[in-house]
Backbone as a printed PyTorch tensor [residue, N CA C, xyz], in Angstrom:
tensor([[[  0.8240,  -1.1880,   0.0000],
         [  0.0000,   0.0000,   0.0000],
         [  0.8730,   1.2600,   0.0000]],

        [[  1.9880,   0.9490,   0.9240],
         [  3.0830,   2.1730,   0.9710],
         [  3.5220,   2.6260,  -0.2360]],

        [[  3.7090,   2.0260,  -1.1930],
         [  4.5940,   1.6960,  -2.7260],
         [  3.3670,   2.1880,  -3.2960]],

        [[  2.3370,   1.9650,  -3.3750],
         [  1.5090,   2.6910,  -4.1900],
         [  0.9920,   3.6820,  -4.3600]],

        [[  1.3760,   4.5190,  -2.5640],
         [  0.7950,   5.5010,  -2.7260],
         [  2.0710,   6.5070,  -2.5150]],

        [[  3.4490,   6.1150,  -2.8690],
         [  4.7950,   6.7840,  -3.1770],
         [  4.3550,   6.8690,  -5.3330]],

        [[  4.3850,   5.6050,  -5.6430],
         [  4.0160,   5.8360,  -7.2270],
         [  2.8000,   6.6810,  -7.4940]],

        [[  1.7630,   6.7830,  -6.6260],
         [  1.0550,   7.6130,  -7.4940],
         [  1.2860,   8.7990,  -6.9890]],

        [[  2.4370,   9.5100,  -6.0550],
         [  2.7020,  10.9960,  -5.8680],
         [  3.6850,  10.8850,  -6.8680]],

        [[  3.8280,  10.0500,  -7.4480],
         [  5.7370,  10.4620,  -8.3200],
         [  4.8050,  10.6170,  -9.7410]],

        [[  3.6350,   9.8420, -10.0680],
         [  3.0850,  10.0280, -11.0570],
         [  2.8470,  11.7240, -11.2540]],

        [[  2.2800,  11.8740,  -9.7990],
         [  1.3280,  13.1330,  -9.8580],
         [  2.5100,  14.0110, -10.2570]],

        [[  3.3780,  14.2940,  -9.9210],
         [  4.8950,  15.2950, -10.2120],
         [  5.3040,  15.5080,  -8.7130]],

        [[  4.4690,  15.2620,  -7.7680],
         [  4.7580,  15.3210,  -6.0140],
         [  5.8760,  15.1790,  -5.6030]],

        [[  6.6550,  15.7170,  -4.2500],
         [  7.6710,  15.4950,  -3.9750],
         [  6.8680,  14.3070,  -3.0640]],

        [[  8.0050,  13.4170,  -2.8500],
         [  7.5910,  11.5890,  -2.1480],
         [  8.1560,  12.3960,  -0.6810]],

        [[  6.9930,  11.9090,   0.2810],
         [  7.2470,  11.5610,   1.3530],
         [  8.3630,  11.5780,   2.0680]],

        [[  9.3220,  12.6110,   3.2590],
         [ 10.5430,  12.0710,   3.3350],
         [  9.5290,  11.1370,   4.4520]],

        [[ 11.4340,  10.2420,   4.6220],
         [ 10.6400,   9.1780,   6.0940],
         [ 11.4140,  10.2220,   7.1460]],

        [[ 10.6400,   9.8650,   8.0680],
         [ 10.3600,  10.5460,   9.5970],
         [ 12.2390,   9.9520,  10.2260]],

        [[ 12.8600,  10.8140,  10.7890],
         [ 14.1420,  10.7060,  11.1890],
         [ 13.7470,   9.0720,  11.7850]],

        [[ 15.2000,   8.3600,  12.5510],
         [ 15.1880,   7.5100,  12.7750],
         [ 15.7500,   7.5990,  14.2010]],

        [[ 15.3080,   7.3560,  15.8190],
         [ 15.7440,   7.4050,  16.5990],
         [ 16.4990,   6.6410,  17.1250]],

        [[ 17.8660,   6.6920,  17.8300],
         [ 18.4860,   5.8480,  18.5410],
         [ 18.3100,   6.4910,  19.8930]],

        [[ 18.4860,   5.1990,  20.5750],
         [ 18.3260,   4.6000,  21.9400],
         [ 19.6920,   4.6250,  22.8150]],

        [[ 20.2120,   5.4310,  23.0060],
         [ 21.7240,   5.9630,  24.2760],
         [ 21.2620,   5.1710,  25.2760]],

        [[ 21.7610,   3.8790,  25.6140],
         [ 21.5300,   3.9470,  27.2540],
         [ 23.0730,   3.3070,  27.7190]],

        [[ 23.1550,   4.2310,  29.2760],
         [ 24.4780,   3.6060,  29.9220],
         [ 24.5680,   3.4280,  31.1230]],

        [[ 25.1030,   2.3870,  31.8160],
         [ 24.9530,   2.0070,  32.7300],
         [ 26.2780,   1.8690,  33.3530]],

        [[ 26.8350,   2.1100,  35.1360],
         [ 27.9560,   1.3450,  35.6840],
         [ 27.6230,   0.1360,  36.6880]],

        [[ 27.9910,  -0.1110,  36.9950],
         [ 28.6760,  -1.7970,  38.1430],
         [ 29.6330,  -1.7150,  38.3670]],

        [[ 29.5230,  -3.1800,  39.4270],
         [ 30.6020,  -3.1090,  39.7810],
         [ 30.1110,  -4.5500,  40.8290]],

        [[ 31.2980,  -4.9330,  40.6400],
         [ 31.6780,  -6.4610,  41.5250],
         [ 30.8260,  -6.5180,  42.4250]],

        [[ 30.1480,  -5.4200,  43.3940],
         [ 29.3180,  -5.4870,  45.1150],
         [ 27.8570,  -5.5070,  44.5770]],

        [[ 27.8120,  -5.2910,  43.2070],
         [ 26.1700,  -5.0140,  43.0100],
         [ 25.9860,  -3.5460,  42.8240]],

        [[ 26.7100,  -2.5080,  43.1480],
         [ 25.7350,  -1.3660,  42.8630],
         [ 26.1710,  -0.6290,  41.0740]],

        [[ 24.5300,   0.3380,  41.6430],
         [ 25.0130,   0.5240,  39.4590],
         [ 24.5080,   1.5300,  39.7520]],

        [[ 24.3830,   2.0220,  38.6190],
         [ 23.6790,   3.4280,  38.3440],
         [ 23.2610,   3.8750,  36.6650]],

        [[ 22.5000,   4.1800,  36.0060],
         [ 22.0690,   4.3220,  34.7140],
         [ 21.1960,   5.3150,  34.3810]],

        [[ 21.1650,   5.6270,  32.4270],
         [ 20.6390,   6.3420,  32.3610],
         [ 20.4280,   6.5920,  30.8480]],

        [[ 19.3500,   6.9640,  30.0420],
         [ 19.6140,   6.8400,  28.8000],
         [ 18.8140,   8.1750,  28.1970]],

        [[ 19.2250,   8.1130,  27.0200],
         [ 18.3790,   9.3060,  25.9990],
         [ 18.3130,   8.7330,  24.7790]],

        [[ 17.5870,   9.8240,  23.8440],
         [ 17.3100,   9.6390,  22.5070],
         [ 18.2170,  10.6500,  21.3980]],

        [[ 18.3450,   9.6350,  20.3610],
         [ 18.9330,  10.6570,  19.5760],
         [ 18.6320,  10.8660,  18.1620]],

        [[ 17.9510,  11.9080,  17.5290],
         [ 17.2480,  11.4370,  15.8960],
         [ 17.9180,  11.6250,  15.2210]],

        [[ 18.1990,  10.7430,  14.1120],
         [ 18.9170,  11.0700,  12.6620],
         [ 18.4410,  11.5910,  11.6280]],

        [[ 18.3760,  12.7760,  11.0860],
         [ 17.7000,  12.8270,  10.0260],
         [ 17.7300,  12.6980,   8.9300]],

        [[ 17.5300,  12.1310,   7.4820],
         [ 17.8870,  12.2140,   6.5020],
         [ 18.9450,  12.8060,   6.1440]],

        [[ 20.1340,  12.5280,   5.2670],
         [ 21.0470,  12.9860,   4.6840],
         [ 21.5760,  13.9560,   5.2790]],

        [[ 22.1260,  14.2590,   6.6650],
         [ 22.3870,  14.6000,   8.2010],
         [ 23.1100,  13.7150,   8.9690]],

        [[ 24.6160,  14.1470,   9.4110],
         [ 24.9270,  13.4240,  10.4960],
         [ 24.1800,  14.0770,  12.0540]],

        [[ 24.1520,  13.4230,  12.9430],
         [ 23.4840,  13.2800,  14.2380],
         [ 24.6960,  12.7000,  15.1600]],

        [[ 25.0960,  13.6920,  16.3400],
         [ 26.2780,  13.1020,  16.7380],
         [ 25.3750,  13.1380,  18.3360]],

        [[ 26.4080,  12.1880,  19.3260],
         [ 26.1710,  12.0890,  21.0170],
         [ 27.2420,  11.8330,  21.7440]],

        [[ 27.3960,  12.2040,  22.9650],
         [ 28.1270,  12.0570,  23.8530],
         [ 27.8850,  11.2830,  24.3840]],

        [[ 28.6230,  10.1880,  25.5350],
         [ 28.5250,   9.7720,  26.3680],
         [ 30.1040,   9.8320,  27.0600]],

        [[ 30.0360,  10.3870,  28.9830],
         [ 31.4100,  10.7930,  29.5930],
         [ 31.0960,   9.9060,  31.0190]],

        [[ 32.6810,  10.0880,  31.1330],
         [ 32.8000,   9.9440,  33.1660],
         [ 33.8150,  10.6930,  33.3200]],

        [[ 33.6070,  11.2850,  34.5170],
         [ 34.2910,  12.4070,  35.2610],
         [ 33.7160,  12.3290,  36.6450]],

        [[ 34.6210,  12.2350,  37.4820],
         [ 35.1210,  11.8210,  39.1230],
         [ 33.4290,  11.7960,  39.5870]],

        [[ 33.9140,  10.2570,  38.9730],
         [ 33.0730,   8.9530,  39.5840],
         [ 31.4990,   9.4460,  39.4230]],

        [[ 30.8650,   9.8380,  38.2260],
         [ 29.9410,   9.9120,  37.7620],
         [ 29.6430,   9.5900,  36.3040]],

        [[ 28.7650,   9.2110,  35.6560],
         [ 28.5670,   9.4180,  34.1910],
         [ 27.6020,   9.6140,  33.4920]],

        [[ 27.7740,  10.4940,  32.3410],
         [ 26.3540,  11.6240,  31.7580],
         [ 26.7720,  10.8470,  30.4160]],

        [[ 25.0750,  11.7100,  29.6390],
         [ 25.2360,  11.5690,  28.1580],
         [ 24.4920,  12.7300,  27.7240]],

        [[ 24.8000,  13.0380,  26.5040],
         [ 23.6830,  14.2050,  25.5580],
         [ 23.7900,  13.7390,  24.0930]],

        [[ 22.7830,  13.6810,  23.8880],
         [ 22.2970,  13.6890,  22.4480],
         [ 22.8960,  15.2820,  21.7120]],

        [[ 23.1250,  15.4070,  20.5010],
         [ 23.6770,  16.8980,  19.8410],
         [ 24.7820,  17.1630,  20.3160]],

        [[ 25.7130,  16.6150,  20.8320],
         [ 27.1150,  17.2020,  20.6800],
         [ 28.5630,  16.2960,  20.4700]],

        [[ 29.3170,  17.2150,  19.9140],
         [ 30.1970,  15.7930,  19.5210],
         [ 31.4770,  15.6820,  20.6280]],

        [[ 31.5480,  16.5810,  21.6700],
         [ 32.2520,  16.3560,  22.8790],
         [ 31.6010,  16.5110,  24.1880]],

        [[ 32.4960,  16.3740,  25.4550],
         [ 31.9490,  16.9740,  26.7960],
         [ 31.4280,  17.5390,  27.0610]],

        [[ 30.4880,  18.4950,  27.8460],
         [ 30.5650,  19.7170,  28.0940],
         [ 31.1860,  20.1770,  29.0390]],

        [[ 32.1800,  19.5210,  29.7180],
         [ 33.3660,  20.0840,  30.7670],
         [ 34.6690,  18.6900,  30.3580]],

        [[ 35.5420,  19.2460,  30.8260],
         [ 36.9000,  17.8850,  31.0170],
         [ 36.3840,  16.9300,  31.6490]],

        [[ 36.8000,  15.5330,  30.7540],
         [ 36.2500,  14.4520,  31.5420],
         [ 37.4640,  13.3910,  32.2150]],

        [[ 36.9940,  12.2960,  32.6750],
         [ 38.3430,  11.1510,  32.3990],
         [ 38.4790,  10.6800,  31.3970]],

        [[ 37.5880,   9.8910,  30.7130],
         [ 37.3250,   9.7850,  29.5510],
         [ 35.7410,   9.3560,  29.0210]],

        [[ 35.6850,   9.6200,  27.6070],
         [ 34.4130,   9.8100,  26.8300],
         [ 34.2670,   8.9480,  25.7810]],

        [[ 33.1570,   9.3700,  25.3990],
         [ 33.1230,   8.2370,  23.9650],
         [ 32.6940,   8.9340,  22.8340]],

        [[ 33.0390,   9.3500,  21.8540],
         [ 31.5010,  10.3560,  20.5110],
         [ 31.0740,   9.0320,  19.6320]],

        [[ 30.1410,   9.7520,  19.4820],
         [ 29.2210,   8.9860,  18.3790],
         [ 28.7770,   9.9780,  17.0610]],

        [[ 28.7400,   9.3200,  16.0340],
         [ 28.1090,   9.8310,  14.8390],
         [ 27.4780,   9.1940,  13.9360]],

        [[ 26.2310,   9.2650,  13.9500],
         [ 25.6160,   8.3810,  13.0930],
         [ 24.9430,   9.1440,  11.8340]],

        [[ 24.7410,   8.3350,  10.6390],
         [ 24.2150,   8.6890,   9.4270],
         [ 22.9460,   7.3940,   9.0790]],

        [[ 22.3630,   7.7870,   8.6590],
         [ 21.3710,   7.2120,   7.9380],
         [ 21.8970,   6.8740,   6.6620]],

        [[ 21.6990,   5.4980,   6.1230],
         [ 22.0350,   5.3000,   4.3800],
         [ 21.0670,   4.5870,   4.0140]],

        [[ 20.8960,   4.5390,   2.8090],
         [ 20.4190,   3.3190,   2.1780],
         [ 21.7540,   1.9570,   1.3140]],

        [[ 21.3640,   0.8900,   1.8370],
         [ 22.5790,   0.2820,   0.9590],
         [ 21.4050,  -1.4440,   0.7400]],

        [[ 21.6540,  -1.7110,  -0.8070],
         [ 20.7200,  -2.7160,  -1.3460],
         [ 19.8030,  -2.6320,  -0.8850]],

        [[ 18.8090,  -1.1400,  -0.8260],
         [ 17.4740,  -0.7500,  -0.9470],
         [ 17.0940,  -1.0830,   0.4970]],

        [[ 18.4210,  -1.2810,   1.5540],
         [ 17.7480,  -1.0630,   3.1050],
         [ 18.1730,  -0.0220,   3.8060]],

        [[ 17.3550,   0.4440,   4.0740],
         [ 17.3480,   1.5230,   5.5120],
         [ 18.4550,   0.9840,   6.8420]],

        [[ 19.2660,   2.1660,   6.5940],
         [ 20.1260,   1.5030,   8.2280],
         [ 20.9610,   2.5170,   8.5590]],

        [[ 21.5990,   3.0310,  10.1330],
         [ 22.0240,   3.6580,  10.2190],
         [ 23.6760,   3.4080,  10.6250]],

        [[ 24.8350,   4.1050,   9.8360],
         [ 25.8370,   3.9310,   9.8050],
         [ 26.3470,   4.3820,  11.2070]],

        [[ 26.7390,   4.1550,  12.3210],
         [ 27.6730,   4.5730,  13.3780],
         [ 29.0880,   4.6120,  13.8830]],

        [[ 29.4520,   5.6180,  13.8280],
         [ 31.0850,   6.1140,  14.1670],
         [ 31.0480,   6.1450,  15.0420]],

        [[ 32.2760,   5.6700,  16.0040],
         [ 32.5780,   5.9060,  17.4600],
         [ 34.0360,   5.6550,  17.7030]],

        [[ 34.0630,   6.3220,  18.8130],
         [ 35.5120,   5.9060,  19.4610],
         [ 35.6450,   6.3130,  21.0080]],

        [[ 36.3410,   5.8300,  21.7740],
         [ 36.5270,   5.6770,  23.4030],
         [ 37.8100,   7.0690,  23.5460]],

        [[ 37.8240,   7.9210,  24.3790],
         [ 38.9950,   8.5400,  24.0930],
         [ 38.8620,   8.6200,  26.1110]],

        [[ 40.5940,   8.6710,  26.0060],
         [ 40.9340,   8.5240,  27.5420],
         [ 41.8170,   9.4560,  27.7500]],

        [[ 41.2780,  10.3930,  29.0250],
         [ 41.9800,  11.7570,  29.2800],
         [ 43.6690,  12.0630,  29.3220]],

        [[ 44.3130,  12.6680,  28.6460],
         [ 45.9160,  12.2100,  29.0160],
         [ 46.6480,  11.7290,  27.3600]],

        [[ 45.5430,  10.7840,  26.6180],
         [ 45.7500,   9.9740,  26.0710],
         [ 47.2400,  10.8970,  24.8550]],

        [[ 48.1020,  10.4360,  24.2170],
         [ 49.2000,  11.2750,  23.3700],
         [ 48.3750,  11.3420,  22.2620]],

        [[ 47.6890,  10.5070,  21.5270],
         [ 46.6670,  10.2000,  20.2860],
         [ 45.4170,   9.5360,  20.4410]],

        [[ 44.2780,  10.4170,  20.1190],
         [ 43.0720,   9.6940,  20.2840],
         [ 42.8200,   8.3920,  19.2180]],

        [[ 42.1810,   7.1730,  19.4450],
         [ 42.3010,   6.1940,  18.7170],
         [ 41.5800,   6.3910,  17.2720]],

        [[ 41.6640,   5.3390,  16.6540],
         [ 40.9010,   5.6710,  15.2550],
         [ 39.5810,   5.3790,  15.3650]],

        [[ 38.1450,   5.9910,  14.7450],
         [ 37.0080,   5.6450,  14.6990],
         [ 36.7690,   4.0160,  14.4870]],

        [[ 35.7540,   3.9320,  15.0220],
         [ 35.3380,   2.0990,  14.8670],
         [ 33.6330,   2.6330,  14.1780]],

        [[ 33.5620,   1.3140,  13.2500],
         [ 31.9140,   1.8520,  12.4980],
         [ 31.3970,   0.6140,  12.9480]],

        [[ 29.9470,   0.8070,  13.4540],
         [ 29.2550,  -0.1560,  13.4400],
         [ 27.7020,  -0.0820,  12.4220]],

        [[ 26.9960,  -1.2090,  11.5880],
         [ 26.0920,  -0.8390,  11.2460],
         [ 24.8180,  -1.0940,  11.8020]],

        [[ 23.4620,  -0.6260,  11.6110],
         [ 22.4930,  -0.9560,  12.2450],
         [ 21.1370,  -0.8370,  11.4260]],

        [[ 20.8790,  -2.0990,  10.7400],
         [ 19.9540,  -1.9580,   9.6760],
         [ 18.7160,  -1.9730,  10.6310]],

        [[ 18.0560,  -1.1670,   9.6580],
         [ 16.4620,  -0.9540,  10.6180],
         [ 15.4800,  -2.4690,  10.4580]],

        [[ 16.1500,  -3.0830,   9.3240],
         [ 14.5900,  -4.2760,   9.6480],
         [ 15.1190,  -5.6410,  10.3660]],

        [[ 16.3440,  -5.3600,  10.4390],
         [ 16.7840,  -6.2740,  11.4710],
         [ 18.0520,  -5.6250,  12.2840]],

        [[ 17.3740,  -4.8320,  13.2720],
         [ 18.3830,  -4.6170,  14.1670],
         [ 19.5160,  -5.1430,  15.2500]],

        [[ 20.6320,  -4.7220,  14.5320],
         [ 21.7030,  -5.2540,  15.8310],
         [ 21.9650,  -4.1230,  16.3290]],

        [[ 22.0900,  -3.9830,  18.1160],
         [ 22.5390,  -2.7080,  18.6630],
         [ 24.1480,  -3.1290,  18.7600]],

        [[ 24.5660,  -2.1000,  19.1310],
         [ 26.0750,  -1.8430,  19.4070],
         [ 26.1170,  -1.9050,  21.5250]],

        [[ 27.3340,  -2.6610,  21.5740],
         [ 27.3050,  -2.5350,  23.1360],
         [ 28.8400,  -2.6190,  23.0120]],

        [[ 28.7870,  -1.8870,  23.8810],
         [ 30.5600,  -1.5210,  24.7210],
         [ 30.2950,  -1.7340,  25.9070]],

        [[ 31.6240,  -2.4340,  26.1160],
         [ 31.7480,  -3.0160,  27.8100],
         [ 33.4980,  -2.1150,  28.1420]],

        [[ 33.6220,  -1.5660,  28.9060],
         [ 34.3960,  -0.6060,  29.3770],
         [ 34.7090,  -0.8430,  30.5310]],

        [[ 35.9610,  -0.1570,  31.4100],
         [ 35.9470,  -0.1250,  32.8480],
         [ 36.3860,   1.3540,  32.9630]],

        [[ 35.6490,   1.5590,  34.0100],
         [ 36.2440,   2.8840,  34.3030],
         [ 37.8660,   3.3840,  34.4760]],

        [[ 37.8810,   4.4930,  33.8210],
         [ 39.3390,   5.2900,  34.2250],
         [ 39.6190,   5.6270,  35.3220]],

        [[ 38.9250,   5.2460,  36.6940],
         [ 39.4180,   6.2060,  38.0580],
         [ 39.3650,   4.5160,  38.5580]],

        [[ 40.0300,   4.8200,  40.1210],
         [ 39.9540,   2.9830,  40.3050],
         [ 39.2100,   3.7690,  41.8510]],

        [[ 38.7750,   4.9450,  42.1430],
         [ 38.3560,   5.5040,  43.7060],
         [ 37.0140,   5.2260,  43.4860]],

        [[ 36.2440,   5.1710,  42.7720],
         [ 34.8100,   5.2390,  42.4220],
         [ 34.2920,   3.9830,  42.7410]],

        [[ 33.0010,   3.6900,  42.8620],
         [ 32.5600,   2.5560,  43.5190],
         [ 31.8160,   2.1010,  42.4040]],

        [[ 32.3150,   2.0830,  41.5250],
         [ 32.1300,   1.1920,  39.7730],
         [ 33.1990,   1.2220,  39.8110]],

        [[ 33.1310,   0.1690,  38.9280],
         [ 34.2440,  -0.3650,  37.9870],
         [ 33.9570,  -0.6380,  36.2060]],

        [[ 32.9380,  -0.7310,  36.2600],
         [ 32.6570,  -1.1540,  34.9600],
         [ 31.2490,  -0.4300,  34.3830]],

        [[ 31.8100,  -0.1390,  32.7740],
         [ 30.4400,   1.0670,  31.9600],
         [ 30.0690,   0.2670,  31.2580]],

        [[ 28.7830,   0.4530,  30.7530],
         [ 28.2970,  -0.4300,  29.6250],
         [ 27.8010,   0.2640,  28.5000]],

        [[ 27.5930,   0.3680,  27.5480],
         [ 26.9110,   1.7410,  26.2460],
         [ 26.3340,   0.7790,  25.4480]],

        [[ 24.9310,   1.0690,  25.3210],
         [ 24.4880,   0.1920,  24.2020],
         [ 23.9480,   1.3850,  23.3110]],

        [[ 23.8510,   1.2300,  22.0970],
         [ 22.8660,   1.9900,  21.3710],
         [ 22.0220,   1.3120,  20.3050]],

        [[ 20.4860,   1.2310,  20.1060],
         [ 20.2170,   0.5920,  19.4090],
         [ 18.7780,   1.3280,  18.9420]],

        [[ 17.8660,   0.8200,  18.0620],
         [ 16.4520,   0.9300,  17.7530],
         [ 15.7300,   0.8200,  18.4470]],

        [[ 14.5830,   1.5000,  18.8670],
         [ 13.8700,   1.3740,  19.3690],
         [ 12.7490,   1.0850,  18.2380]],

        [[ 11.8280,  -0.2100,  19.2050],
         [ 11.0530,  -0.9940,  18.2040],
         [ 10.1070,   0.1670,  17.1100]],

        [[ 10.0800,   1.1170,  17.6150],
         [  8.5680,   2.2050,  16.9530],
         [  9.1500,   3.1870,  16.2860]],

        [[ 10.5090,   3.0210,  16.3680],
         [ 11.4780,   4.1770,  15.4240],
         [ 11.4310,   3.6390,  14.1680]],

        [[ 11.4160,   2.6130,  13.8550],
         [ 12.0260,   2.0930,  12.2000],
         [ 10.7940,   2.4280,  11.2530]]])
């Protein structure tokens, strides 16, 4: 039904439908060996032919995230960016993701890592991390980012 009613706006001379951005799902969490954690997540939209970037940080023994920016918003220990794009590749919808871990101090930040995330069969991305401070009562971050079922 979708397809037919894209052909008969392309008939008509219509501009087609864009599709509605595509949201990802930020969530991050710490632990630690005794049981305690702490978490927290956001959203982030991609829009068509648009990169969409996010943060996620720790800094003395806490950790935040924001959707829209491609660093901190203060010095951290260390962080992570994200950048994602929307593509089409063999006529599927999916969103391309850039990332990398960067650790305060570091002489060279590492090289980007891509992960993909096709919308009709989603795989999320998860990072398992340990924290940079050893005083904090975590030890260990977790970052997943993925689809949420009502985004695609």
């Amino acid at each position: 039904m979708r397809a037919l009613t894209l052909l008969m706006l392309l008939a008509a001379g219509l501009p087609a439908p864009q599709p509605s951005p595509v949201q990802l799902l930020f969530q991050y969490r710490v632990s630690s060996e005794d049981g305690s954690a702490g978490s927290d997540a956001f959203r982030l939209a991609v829009p068509s032919a648009r990169a969409a970037s996010a943060v996620i940080w720790e800094r003395d023994c806490s950790i935040g995230g924001a959707p829209n920016l491609a660093e901190p918003p203060a010095p951290s220990d260390q962080f992570w960016t994200f950048e994602a794009t929307e593509e089409i590749a063999r006529g599927r919808r999916q969103i391309r993701l850039r990332y990398r871990g960067v650790v305060a101090g570091a002489a060279k930040p590492p090289p980007f890592s891509t992960h993909t995330i096709a919308l009709d069969r989603p795989a999320p991305l998860a990072l398992h991390e340990l924290s940079a401070r050893r005083d904090c009562r975590y030890d260990r971050l977790t970052i997943s980012v993925s689809v949420p079922a009502r985004s695609k």
